[in-house]
Structures are given as structure tokens and as C-alpha cells.
BAPARO-958162 format. One line per field, with one value per atom (N, C-alpha, C): residue number from 0; residue in one letter; atom name; x, y, z. Coordinates in Angstrom, 1 decimal. Atoms other than C-alpha are relative to their C-alpha. Last residue first. Layout:
# BAPARO-958162
num <- NUM | ...
residuo <- A | ...
atomo <- CA | ...
c1 <- X | ...
c2 <- Y | ...
c3 <- Z | ...
END
This chain:
# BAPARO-958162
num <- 149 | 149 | 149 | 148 | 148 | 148 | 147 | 147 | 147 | 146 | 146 | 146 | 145 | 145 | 145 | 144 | 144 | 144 | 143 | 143 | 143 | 142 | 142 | 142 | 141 | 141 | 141 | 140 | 140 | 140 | 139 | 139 | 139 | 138 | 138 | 138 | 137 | 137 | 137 | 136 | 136 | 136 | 135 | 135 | 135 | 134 | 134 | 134 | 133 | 133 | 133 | 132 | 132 | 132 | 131 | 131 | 131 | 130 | 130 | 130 | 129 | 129 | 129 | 128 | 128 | 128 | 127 | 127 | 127 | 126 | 126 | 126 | 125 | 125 | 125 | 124 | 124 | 124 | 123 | 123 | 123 | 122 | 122 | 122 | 121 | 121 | 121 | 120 | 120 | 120 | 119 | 119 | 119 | 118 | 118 | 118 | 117 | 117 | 117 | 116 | 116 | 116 | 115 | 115 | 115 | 114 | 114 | 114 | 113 | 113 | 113 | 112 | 112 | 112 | 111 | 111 | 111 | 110 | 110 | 110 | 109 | 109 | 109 | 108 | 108 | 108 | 107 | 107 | 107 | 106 | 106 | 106 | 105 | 105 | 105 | 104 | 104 | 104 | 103 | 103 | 103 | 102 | 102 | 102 | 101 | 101 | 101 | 100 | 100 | 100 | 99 | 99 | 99 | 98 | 98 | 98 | 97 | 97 | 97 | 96 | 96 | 96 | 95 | 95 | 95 | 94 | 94 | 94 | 93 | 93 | 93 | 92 | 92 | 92 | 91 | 91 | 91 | 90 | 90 | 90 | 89 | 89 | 89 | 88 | 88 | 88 | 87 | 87 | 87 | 86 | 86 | 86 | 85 | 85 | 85 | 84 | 84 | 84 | 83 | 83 | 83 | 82 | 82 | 82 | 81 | 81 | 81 | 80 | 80 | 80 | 79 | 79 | 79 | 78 | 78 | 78 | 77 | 77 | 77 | 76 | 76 | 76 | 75 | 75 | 75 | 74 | 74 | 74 | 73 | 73 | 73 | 72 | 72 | 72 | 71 | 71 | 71 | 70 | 70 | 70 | 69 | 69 | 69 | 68 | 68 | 68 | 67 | 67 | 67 | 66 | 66 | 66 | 65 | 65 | 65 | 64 | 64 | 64 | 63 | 63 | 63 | 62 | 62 | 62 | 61 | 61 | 61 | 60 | 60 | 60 | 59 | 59 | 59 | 58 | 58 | 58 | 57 | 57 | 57 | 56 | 56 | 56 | 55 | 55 | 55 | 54 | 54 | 54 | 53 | 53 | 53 | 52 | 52 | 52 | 51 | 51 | 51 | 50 | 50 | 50 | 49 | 49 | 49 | 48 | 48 | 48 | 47 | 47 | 47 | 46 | 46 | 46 | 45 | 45 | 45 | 44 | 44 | 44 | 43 | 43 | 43 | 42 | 42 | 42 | 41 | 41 | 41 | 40 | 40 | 40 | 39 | 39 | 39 | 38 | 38 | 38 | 37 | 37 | 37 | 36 | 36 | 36 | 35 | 35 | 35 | 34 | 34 | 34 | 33 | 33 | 33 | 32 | 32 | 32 | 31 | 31 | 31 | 30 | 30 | 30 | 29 | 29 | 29 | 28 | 28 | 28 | 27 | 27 | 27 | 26 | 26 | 26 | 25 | 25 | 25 | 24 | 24 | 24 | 23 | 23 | 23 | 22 | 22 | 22 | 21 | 21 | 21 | 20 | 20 | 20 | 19 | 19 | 19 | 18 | 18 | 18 | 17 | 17 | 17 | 16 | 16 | 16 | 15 | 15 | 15 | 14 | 14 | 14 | 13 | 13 | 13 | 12 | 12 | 12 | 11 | 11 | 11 | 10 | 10 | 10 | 9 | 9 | 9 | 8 | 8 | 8 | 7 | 7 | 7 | 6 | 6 | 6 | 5 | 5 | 5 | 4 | 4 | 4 | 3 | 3 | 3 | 2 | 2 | 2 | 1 | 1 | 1 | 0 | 0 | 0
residuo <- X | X | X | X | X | X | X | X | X | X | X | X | X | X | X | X | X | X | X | X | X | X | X | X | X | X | X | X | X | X | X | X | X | X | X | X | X | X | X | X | X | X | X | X | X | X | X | X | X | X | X | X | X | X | X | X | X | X | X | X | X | X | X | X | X | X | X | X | X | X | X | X | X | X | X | X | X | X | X | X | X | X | X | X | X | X | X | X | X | X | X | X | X | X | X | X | X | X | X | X | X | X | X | X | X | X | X | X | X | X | X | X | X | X | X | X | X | X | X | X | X | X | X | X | X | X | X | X | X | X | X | X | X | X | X | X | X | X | X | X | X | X | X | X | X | X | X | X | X | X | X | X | X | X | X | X | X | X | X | X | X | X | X | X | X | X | X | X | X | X | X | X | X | X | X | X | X | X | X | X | X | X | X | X | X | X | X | X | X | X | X | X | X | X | X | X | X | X | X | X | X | X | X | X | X | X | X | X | X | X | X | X | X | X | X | X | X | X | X | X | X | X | X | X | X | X | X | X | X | X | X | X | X | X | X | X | X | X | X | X | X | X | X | X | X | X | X | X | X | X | X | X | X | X | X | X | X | X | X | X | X | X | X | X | X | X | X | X | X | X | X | X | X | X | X | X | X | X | X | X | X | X | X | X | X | X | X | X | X | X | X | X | X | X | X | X | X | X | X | X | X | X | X | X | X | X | X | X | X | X | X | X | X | X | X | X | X | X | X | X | X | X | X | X | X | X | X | X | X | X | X | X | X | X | X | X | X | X | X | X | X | X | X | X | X | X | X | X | X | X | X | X | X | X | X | X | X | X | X | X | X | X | X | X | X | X | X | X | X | X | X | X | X | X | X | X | X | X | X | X | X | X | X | X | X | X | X | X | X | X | X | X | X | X | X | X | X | X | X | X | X | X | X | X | X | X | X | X | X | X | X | X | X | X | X | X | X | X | X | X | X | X | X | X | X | X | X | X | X | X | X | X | X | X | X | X | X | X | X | X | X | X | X | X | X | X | X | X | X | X
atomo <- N | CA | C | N | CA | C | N | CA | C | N | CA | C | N | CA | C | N | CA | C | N | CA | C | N | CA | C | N | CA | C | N | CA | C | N | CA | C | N | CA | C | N | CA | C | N | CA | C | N | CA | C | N | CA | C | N | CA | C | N | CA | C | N | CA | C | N | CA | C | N | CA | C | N | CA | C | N | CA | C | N | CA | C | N | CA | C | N | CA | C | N | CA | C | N | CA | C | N | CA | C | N | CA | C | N | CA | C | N | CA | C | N | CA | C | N | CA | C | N | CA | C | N | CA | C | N | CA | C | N | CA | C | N | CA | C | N | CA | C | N | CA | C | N | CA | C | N | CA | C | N | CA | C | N | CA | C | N | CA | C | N | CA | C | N | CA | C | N | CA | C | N | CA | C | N | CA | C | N | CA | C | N | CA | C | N | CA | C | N | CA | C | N | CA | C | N | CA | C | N | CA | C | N | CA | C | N | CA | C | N | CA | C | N | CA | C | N | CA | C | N | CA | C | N | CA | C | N | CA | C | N | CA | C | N | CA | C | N | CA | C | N | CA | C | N | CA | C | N | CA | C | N | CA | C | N | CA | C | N | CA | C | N | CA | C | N | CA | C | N | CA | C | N | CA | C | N | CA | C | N | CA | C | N | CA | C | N | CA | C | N | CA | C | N | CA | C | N | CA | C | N | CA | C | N | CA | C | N | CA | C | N | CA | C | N | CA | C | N | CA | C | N | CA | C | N | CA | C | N | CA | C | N | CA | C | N | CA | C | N | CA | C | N | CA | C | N | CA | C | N | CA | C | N | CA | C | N | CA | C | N | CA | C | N | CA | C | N | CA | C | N | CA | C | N | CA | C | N | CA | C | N | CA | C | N | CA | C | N | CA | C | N | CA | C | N | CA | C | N | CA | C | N | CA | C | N | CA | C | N | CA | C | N | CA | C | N | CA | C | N | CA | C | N | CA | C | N | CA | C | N | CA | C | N | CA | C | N | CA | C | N | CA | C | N | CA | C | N | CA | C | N | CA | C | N | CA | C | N | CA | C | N | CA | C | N | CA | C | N | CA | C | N | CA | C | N | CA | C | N | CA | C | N | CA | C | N | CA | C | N | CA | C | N | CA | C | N | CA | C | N | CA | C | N | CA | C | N | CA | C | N | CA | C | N | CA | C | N | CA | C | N | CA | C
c1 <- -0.8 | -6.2 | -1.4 | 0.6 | -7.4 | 0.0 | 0.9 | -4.7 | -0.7 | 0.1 | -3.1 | -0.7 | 1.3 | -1.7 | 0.1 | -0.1 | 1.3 | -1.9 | 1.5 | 2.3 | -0.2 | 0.1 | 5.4 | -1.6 | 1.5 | 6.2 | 0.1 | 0.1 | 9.9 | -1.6 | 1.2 | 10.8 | 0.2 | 0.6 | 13.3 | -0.9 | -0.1 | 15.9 | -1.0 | -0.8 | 13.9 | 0.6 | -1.5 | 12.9 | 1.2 | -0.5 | 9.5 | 1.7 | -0.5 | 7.9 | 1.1 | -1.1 | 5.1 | 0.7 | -0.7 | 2.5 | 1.3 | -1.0 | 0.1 | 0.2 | -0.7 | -1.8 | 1.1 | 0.1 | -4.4 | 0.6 | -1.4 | -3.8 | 0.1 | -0.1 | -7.5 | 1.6 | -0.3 | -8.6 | 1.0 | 1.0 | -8.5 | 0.5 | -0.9 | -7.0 | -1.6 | 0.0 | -9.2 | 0.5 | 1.1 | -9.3 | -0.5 | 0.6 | -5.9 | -1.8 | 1.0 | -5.6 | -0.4 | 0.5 | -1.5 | -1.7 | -0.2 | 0.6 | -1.1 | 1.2 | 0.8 | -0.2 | -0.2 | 3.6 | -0.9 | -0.7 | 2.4 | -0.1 | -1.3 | 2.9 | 0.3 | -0.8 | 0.2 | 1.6 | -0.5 | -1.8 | 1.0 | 0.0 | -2.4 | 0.4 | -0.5 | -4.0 | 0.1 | 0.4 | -3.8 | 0.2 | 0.8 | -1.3 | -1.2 | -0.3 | 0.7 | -0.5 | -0.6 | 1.3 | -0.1 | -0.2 | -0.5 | 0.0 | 0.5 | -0.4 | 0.5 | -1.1 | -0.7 | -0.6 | -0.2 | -1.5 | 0.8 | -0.8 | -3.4 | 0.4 | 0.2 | -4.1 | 1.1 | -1.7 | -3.9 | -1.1 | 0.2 | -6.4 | 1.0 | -0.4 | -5.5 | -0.5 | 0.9 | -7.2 | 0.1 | 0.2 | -4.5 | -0.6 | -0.3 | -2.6 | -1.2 | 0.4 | -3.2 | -0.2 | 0.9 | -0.9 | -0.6 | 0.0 | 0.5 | -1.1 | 1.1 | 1.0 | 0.1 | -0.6 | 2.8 | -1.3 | 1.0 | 2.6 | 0.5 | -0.6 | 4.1 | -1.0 | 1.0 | 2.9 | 0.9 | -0.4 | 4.6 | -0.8 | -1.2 | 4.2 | 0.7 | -1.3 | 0.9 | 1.2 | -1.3 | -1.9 | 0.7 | -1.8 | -5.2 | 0.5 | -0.4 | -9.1 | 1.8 | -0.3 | -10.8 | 1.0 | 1.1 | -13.0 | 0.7 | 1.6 | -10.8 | -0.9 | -0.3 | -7.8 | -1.0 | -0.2 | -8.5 | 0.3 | 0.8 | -10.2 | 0.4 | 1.2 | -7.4 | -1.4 | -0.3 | -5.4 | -0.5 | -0.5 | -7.6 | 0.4 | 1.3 | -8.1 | -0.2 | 0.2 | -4.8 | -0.7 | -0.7 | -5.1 | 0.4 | 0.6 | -8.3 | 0.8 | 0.7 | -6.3 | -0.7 | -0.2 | -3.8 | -1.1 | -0.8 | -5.8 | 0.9 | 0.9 | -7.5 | 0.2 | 0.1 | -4.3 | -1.5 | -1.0 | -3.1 | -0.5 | -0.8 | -6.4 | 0.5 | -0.2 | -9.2 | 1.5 | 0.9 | -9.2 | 0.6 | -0.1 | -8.5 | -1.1 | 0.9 | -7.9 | -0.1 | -0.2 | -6.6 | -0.9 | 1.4 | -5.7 | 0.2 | 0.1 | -4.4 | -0.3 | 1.0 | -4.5 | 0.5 | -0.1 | -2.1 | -0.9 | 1.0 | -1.5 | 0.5 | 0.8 | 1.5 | -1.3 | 0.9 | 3.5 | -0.7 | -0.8 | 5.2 | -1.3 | 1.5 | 3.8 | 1.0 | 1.0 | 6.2 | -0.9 | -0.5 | 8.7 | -0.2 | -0.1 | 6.4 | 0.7 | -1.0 | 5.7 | -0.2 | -0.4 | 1.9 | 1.8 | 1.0 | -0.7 | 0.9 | 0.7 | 1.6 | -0.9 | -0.3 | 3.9 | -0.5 | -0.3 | 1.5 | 0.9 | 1.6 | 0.0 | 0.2 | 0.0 | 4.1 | -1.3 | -0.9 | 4.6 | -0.4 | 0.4 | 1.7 | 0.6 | 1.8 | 2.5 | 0.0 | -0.6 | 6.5 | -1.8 | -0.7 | 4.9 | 0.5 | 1.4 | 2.4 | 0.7 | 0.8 | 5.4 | -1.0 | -0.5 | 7.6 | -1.0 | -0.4 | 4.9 | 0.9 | 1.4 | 4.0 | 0.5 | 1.4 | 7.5 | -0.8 | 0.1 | 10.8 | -1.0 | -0.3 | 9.1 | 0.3 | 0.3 | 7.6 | 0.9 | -0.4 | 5.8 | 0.5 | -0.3 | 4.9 | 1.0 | -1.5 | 3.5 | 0.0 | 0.2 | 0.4 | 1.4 | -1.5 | -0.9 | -0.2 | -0.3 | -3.9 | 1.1 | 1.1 | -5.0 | 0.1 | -0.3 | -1.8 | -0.8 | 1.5 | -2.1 | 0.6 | 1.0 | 0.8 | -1.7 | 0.1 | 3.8 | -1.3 | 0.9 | 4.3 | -0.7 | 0.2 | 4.7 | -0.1 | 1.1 | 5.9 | 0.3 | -0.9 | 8.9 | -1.7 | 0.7 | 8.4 | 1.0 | -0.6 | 11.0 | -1.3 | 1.2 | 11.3 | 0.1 | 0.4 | 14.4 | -1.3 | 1.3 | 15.2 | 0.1
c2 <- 1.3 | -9.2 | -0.5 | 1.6 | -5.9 | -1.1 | 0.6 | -2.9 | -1.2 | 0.9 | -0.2 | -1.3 | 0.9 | 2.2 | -1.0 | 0.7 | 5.3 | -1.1 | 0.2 | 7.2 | -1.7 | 1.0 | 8.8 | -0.3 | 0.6 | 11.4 | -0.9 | 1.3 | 13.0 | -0.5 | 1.2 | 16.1 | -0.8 | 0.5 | 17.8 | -0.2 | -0.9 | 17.8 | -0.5 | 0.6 | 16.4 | 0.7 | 0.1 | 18.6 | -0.8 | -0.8 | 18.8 | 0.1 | -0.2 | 15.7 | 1.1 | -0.8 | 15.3 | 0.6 | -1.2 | 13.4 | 0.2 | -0.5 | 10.5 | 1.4 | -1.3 | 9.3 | 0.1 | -0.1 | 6.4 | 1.5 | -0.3 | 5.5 | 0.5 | 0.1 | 3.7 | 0.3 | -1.5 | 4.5 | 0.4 | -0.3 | 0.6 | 1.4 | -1.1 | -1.2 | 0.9 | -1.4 | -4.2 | 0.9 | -0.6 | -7.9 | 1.5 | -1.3 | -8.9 | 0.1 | -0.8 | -12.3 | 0.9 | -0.9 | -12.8 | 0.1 | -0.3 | -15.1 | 0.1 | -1.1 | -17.0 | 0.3 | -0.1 | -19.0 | 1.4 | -1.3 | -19.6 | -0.2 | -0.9 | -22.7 | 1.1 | 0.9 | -24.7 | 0.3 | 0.5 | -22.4 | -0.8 | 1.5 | -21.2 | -0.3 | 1.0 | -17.8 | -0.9 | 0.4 | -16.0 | -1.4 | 0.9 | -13.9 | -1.0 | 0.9 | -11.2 | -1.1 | 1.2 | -7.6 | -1.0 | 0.9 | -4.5 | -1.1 | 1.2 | -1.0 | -1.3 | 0.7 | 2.4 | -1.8 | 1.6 | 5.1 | -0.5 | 1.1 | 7.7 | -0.4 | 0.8 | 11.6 | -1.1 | 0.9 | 14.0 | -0.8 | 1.4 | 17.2 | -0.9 | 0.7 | 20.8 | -1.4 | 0.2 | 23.1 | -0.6 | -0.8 | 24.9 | -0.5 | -1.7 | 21.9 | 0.7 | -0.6 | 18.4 | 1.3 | -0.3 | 16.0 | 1.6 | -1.8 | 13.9 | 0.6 | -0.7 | 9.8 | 1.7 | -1.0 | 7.4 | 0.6 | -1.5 | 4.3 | 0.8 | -1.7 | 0.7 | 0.9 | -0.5 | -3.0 | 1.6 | -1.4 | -5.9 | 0.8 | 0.2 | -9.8 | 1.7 | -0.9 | -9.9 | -0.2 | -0.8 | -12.3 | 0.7 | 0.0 | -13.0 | 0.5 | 1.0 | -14.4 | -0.2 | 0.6 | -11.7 | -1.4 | 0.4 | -10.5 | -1.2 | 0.9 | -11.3 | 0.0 | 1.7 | -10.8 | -0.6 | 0.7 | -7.3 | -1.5 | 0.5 | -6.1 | -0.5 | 1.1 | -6.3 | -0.4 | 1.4 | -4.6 | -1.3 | 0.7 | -1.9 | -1.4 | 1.0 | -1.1 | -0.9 | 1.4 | -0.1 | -1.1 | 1.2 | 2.0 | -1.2 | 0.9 | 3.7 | -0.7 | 0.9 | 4.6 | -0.7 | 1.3 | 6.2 | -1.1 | 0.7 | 8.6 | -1.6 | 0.9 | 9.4 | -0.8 | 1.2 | 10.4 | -0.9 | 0.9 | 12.6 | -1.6 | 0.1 | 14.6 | -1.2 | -1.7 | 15.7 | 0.2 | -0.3 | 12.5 | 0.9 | -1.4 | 10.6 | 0.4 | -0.7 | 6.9 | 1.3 | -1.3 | 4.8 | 0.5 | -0.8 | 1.4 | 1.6 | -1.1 | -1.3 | 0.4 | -1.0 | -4.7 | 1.6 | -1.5 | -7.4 | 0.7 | -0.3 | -11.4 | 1.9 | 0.0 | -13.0 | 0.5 | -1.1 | -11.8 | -0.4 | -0.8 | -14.8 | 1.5 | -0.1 | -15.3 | 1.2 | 1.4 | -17.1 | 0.2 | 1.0 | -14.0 | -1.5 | -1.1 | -11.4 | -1.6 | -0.1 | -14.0 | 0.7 | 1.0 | -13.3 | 0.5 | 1.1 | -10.8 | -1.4 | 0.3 | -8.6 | -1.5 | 0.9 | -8.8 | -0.2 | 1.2 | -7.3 | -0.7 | 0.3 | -4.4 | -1.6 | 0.3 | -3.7 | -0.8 | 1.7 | -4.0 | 0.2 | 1.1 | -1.2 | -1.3 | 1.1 | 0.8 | -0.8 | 0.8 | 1.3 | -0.6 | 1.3 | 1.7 | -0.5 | 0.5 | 4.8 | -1.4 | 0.6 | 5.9 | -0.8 | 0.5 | 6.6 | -1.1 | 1.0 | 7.8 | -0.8 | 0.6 | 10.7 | -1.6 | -1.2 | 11.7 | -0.9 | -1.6 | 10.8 | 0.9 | -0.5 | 7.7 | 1.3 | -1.7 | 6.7 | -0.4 | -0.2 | 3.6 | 1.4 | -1.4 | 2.9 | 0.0 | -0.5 | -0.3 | 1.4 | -1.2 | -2.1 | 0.7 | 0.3 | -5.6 | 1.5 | -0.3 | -6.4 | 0.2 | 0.4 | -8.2 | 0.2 | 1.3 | -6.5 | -1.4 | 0.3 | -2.9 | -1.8 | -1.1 | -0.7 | -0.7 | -0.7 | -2.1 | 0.7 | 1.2 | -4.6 | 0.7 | -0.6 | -1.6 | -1.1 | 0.2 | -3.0 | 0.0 | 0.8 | -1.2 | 0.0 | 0.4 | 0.1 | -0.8 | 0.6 | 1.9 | -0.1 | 0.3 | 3.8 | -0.9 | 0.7 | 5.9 | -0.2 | 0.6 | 6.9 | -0.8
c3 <- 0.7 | 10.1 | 1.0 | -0.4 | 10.2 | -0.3 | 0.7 | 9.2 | 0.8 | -0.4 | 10.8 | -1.0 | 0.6 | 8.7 | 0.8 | -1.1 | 9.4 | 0.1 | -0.1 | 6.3 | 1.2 | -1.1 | 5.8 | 0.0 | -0.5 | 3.6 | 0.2 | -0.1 | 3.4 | 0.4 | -0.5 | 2.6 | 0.0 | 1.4 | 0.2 | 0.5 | 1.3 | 2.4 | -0.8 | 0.5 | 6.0 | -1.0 | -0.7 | 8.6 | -0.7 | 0.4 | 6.1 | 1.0 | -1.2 | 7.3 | -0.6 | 0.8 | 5.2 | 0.7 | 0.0 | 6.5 | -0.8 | 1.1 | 6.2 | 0.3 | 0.2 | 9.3 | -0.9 | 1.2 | 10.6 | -0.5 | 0.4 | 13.9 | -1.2 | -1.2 | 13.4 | 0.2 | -0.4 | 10.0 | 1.8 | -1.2 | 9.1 | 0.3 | -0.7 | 6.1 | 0.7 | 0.2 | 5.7 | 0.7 | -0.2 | 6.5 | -0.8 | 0.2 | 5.3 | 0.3 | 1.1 | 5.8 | 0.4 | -1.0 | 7.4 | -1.0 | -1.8 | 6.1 | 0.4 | -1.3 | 3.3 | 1.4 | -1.6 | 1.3 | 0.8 | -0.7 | -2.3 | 1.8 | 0.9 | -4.3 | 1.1 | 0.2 | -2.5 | -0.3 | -1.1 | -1.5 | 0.0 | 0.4 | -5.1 | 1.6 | -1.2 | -5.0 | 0.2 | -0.9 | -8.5 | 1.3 | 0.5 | -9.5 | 0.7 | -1.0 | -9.1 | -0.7 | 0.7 | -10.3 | 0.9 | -0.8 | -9.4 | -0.7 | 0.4 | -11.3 | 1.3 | -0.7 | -9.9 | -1.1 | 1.1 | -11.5 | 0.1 | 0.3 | -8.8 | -1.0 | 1.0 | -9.0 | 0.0 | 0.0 | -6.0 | -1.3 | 0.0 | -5.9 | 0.4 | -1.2 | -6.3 | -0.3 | -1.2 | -8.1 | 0.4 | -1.4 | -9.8 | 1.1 | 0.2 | -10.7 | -1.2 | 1.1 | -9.5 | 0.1 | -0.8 | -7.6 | -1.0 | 0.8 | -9.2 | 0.8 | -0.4 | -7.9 | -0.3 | 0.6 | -10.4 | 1.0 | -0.6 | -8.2 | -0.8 | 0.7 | -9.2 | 0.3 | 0.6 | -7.0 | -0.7 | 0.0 | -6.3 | -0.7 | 0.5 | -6.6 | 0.8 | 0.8 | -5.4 | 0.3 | -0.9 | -4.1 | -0.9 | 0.1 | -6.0 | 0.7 | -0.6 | -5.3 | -0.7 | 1.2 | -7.5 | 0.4 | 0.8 | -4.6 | -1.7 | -0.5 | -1.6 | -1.1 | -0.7 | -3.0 | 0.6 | 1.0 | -5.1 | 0.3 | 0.4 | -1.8 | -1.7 | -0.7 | 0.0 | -0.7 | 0.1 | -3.0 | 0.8 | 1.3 | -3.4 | -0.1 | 0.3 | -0.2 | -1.1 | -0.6 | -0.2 | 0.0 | 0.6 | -3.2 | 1.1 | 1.1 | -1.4 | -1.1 | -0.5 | 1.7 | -0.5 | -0.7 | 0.0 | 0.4 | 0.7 | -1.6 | 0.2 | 0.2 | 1.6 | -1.6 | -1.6 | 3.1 | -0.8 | 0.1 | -0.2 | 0.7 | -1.1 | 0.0 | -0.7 | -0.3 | -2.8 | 0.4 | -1.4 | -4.1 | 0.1 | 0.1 | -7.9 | 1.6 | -1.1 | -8.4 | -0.1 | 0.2 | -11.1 | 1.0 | -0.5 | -11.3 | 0.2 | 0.0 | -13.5 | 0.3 | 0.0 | -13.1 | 0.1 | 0.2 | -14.0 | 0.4 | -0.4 | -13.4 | 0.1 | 1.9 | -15.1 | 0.4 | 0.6 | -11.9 | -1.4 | 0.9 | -9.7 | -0.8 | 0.8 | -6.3 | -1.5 | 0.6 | -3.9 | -0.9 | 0.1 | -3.2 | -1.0 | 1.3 | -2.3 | -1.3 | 0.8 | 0.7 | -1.6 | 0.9 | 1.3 | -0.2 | 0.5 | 3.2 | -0.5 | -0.8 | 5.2 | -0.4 | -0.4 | 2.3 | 1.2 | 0.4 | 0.3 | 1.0 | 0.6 | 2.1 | 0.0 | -1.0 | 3.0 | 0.8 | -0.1 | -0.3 | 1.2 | 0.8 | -0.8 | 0.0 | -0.8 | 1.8 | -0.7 | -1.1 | -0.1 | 0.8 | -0.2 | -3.3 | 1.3 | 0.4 | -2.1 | -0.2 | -1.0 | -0.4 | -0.4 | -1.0 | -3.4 | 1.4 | 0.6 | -5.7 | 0.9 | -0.1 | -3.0 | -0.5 | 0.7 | -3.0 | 0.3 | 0.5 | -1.0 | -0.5 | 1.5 | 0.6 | -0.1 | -0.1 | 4.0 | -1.6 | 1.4 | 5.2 | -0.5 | 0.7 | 8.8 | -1.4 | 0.9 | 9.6 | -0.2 | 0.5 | 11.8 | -0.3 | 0.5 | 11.8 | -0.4 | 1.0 | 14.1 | -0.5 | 0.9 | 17.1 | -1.4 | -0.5 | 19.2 | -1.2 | -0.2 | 17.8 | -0.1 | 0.6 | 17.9 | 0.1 | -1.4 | 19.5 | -0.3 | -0.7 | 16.8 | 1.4 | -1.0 | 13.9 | 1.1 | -0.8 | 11.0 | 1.4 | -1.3 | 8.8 | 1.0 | -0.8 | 5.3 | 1.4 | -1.2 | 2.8 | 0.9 | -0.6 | 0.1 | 0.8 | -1.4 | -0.8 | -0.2 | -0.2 | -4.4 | 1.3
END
């Protein structure tokens, strides 16, 4: 199991932008996701007694993604929590294709005091915006390349 994030600084000056890759879908989807998170907050400072559950379903891998990110920016701005870490089981659906999220997100709510904060997520942004599948690798390797607005 490889996953693995690394932020981009060459990429968008005003905003915050990373590439994420993983051996399978599930893989990557966790590595964005911390990278989601620790954009926004020390992982660190925010224990988990906070839960949600989520489930997505899209035609495409890329726009998949894009709506568990959102996810988590908009789980901080509307329900006013940071994250711990997040799990992915992503499937992709047989004959007629699809992808299918279940991801859960751990954290709690935003104590300034307690947690060390960085960056406020605005919203992941289409801008650069690219998940692949880099077949040169064994097995593959998906990657996915996300700016976001801070």
C-alpha cells in the first residue's frame, strides 16, 4: 500500500495546490483527502469523536473526487469541523460502469484553542484539475492533481 501527497508551491501562488497518487482508486482518494485536511489544520491537534459517513456515485473517477473533497470543505464551513483523517472504499461499477464512494471522515469540532490551523479552505477548484492513471507503472498508479482556494 502506497499513498502519498506532496504540495505543489510552483503551481498557484494565491492558492494551495498538491498531487496525490495511490495504487487504486481507494488509495488516492485517502491520500487527497489528508492532503484536504492538512491543508486546512494540524492532523495532529484534532482528536476523532466526530464521524460522518459518505457516499457518492459518478459516472467519472475525476468528478468523483472532486465531490469528496468538497465534502470536506464544505463539512467545515457548514458544520464548523476539522479532521483527524479520512477512509475510502472506491468500486467502480460493473457492466455499466460508474465509480462508487464510502468514505468516512473523522475529527471534531473547531476549537481554536486546542487546534493548530492553517490554511481556510475555500473550495477545491477545476483549475489544473486532473486524475489519471499512469499505466508505466506495475499495476498502475493514479494520481490526481487539485488546486484549491484558500
Amino acid at each position: 500500500m502506497t499513498r502519498e501527497f506532496r504540495f505543489l508551491e510552483e503551481v498557484a501562488l494565491a492558492d494551495s495546490a498538491f498531487e496525490a497518487s495511490g495504487d487504486s482508486p481507494s488509495e488516492l482518494f485517502v491520500a487527497a483527502a489528508q492532503a484536504v485536511i492538512e491543508t486546512m489544520v494540524n492532523p495532529g491537534t484534532v482528536s476523532a469523536g466526530w464521524r460522518r459517513e459518505i457516499t457518492h456515485q459518478a459516472p467519472e473517477l475525476a468528478s468523483l473526487l472532486f465531490d469528496w473533497l468538497s465534502d470536506i470543505v464544505y463539512l467545515k464551513d457548514a458544520e464548523g469541523v476539522v479532521f483527524r483523517e479520512a477512509t475510502a472504499v472506491v468500486t467502480e461499477g460493473r457492466p455499466h460502469g460508474g465509480w462508487t464512494l464510502r468514505g468516512v471522515l473523522t475529527g471534531e469540532p473547531i476549537d481554536p484553542g486546542r487546534h493548530e490551523l492553517r490554511s481556510d479552505v475555500k473550495a477545491v477548484t477545476k483549475h489544473l484539475y486532473e486524475v489519471r492513471r499512469d499505466d508505466d507503472c506495475d499495476g498502475g498508479r493514479w494520481t490526481a492533481r487539485v488546486v484549491l482556494d484558500i
